[in-house]
C-alpha positions as CSV (number, residue, x, y, z in Angstrom):
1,X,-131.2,-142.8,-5.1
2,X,-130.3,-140.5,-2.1
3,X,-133.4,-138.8,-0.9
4,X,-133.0,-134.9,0.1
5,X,-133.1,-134.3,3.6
6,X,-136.4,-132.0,2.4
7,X,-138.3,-135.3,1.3
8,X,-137.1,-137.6,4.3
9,X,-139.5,-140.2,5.4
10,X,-137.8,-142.5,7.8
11,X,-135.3,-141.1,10.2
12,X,-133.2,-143.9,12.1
13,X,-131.9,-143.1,15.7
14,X,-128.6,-144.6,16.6
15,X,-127.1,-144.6,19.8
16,X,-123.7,-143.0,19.3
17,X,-122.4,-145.1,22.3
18,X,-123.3,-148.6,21.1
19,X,-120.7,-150.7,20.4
20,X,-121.9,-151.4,16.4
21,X,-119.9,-149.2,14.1
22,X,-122.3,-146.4,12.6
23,X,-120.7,-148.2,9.3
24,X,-123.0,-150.8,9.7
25,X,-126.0,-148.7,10.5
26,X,-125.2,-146.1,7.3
27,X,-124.6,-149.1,5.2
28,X,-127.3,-151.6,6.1
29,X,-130.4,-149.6,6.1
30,X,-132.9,-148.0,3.6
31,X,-133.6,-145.3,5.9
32,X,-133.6,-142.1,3.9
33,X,-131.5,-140.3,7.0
34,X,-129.7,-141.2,10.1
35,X,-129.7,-139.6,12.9
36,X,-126.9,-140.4,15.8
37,X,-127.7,-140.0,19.2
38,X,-125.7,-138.1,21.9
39,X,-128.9,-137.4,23.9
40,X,-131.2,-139.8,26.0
41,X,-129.5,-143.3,24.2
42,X,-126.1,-142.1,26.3
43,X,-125.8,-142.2,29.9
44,X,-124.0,-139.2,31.2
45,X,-120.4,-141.2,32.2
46,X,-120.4,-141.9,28.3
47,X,-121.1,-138.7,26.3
48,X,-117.7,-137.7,26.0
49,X,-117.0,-141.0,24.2
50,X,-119.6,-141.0,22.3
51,X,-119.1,-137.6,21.0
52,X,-115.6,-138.1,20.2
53,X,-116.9,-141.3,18.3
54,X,-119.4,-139.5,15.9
55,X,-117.0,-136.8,15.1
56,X,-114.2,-139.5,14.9
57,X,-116.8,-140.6,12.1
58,X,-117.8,-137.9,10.8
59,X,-114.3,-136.7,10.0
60,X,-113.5,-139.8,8.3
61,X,-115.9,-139.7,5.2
62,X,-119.2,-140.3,7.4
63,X,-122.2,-138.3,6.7
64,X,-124.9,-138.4,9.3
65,X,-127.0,-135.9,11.3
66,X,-126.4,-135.6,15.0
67,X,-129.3,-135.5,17.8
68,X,-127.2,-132.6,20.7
69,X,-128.3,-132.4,23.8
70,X,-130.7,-129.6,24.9
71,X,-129.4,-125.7,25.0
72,X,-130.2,-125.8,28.6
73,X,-127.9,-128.7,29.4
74,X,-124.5,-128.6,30.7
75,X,-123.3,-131.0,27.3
76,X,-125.3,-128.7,25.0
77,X,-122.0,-126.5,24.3
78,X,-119.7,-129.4,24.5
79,X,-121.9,-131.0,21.9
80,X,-121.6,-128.0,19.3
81,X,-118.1,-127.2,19.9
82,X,-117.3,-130.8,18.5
83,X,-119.2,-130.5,15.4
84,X,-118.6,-126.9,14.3
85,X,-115.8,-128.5,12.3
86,X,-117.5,-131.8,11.4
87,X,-117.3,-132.0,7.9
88,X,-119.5,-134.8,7.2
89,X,-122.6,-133.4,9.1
90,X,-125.8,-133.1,7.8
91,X,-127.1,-131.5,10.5
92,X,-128.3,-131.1,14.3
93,X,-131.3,-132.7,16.0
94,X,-131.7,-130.4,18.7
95,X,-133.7,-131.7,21.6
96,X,-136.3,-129.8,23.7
97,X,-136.3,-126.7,21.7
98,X,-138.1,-124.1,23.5
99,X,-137.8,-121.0,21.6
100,X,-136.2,-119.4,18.5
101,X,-133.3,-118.0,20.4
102,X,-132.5,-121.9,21.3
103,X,-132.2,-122.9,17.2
104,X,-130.2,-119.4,16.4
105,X,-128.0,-120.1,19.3
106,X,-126.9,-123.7,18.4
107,X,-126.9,-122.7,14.5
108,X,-124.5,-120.2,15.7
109,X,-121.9,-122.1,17.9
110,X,-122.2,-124.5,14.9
111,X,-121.3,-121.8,11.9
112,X,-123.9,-120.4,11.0
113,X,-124.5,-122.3,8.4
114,X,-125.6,-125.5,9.8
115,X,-129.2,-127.1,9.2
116,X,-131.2,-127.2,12.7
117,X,-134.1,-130.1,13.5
118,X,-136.5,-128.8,16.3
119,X,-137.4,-131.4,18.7
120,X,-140.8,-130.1,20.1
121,X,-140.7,-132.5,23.4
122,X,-142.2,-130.2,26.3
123,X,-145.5,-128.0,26.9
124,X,-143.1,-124.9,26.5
125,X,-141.6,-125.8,23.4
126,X,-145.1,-126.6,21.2
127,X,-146.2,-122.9,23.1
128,X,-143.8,-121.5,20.5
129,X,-143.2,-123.7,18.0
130,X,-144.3,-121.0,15.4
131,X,-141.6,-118.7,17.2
132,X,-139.3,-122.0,16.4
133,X,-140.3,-122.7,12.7
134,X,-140.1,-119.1,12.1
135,X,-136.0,-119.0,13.0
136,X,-134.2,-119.2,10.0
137,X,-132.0,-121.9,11.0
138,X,-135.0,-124.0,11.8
139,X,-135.0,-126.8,8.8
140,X,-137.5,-128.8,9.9
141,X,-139.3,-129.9,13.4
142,X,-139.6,-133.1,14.8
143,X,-142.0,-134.5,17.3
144,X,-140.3,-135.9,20.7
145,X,-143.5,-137.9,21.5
146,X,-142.7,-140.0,24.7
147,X,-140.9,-137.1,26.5
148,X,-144.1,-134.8,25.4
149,X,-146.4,-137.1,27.1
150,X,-144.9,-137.3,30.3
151,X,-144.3,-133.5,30.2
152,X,-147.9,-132.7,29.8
153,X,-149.2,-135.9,31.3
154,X,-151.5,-137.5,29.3
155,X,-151.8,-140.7,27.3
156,X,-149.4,-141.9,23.6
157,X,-152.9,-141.6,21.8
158,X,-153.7,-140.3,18.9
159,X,-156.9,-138.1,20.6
160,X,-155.0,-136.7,23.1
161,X,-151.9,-136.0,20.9
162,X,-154.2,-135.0,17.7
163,X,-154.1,-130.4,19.0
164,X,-150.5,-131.2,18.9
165,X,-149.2,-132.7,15.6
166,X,-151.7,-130.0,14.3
167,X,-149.8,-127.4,15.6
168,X,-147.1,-128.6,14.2
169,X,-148.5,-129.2,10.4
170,X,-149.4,-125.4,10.9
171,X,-146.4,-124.0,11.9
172,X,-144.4,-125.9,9.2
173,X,-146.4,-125.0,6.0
174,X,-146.7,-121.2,7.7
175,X,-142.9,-120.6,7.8
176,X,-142.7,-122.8,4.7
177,X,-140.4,-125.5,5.8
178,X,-141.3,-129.6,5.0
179,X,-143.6,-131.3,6.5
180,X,-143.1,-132.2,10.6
181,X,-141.1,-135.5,11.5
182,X,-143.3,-137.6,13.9
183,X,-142.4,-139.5,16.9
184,X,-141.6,-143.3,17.3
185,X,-143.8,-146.2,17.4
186,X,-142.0,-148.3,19.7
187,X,-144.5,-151.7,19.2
188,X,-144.2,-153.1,16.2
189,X,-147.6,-154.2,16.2
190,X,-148.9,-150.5,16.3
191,X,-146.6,-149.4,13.4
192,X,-148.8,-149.6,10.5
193,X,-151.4,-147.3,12.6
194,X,-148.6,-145.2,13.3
195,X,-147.3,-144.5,10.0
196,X,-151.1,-143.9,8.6
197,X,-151.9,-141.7,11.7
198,X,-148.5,-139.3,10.8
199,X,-149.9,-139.0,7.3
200,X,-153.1,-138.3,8.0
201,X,-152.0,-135.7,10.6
202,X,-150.4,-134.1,7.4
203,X,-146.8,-135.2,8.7
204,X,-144.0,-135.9,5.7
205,X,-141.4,-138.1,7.9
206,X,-141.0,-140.5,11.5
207,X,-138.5,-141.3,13.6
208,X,-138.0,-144.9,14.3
209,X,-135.6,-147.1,16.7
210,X,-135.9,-150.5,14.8
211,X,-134.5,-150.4,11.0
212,X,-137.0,-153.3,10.7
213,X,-139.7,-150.5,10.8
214,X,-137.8,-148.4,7.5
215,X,-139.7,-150.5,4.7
216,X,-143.0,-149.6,5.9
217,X,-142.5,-146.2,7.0
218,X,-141.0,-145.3,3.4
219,X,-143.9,-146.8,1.5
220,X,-146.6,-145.3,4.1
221,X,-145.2,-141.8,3.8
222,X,-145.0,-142.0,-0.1
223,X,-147.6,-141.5,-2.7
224,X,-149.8,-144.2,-4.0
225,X,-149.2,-145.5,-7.0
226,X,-153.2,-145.0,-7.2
227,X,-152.5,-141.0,-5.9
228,X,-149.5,-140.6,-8.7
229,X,-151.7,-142.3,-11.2
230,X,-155.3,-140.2,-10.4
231,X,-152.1,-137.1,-10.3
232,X,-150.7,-137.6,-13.6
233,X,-154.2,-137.9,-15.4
234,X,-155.5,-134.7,-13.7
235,X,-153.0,-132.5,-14.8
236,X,-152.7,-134.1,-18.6
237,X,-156.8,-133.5,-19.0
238,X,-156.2,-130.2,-17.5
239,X,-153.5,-128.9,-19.6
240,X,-155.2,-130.9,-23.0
241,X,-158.0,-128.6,-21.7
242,X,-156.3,-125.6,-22.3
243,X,-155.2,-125.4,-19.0
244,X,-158.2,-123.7,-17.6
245,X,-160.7,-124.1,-14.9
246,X,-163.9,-125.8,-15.2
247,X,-165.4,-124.6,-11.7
248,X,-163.8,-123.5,-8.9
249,X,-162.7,-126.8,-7.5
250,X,-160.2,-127.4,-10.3
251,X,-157.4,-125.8,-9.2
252,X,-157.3,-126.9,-5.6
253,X,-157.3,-130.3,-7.2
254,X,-154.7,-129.0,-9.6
255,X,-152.3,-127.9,-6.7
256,X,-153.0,-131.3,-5.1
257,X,-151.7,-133.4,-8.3
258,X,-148.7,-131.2,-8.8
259,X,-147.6,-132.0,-4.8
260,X,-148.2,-135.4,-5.5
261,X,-146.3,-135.3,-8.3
262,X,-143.3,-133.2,-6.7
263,X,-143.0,-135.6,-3.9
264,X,-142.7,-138.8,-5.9
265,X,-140.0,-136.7,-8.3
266,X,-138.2,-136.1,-5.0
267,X,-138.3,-139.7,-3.8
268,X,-137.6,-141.0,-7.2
269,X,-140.8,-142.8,-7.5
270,X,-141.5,-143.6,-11.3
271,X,-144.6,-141.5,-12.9
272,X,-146.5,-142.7,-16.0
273,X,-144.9,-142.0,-19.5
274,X,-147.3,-139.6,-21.8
């Protein structure tokens, strides 16, 4: 089952100048998106060729999102004017966005129509990431964790970083777009405390570099089958019940269950028969 781009959990960078077609990437993952890279994975001396390679790909019955480089950057326009026409995009990744002029200017040069990821990655950019979310274009936002931590200089920890994802979560579920994509967890070791700090954080997807990390992040950003159970059962009692409150905690809990319930419809996870 294809997984909307709404409900994506795992998001797979590529480097669009590698030498592996995106083919074998597309095909041999479970990643529920793929995202290929024309930013930091390509040196300067090779953008050109990589870009030419995605759209070459993307022309030619591909489907993929696309990480641009930065509206401040000298290949930020080169990058939109190739994949205005693109027809198997999914979408931009834009990197750095620092303002909601930056994600109505790319959606723009790319049609109008074209969905927009906002990579928060700088000081400036979480200062107005509810300007950001607020911009129609804006489809979801991402967390560019390693070049946020150098921008602000302090430590990859989960303290440090915890004002951050927050503001993120918030400015998500106030313009009412999906849940934030978190950053990367380059060690393998660390990944399982990655994936449960993003969805404690309240964070619905992550990027990742390995496709050996896919498996885990899909079942850590899912529901439970002990959540989807607890879900299902809530909402039969309460609708056997007449559908009415027994005390004022009832129907937070209800909304919790039907969330639960949406997201494993979404993801195609299996809920117990009546």
């Amino acid at each position: 089952m294809d997984v909307s781009s709404e409900a994506s959990r795992s998001w797979l960078l590529v480097n669009a100048a590698g030498q592996t077609p995106f083919e074998s990437f597309v095909n041999g993952t479970d990643a529920d998106e793929v995202i290929l890279d024309l930013e930091d994975a390509v040196a300067p001396n090779d953008k050109n060729a990589a870009r030419a390679k995605v759209t070459e790909y993307l022309n030619s019955g591909g489907r993929g999102w696309v990480r641009i480089n930065d509206a401040s950057s000298e290949y930020w326009s080169a990058d939109c004017n190739a994949l205005a026409d693109a027809s198997g995009l999914k979408g931009v990744v834009l990197a750095k966005a620092e303002g909601g002029n930056h994600m109505w200017d790319t959606a723009n040069r790319l049609g109008g129509g074209v969905p927009v990821i906002a990579l928060i990655e700088t000081a400036r950019g979480l200062a107005r990431v509810h300007d950001i979310a607020a911009a129609r274009p804006c489809f979801r936002i991402a967390f560019g964790v390693n070049d946020y931590t150098l921008d602000i200089g302090v430590e990859n920890d989960p303290m440090a970083l915890a004002y951050s994802r927050s503001q993120l979560v918030v400015a998500s579920r106030a313009a009412h777009i999906p849940g934030p994509i978190d950053g990367p967890t380059r060690d393998q070791a660390q990944l399982a405390d990655g994936v449960a700090l993003t969805r404690r954080m309240g964070m619905t997807g992550k990027l990742a570099l390995d496709s050996g990390q896919i498996a885990e992040i899909n079942t850590g950003l899912s529901p439970a089958p002990t959540d989807i159970a607890w879900a299902h059962a809530f909402v039969e009692t309460f609708n056997k019940n007449g559908g009415k409150p027994k005390n004022g905690s009832d129907l937070p809990r209800l909304h919790r269950a039907q969330t639960i319930l949406h997201k494993a419809d979404m993801l195609g996870i299996a809920i117990p028969a009546t």
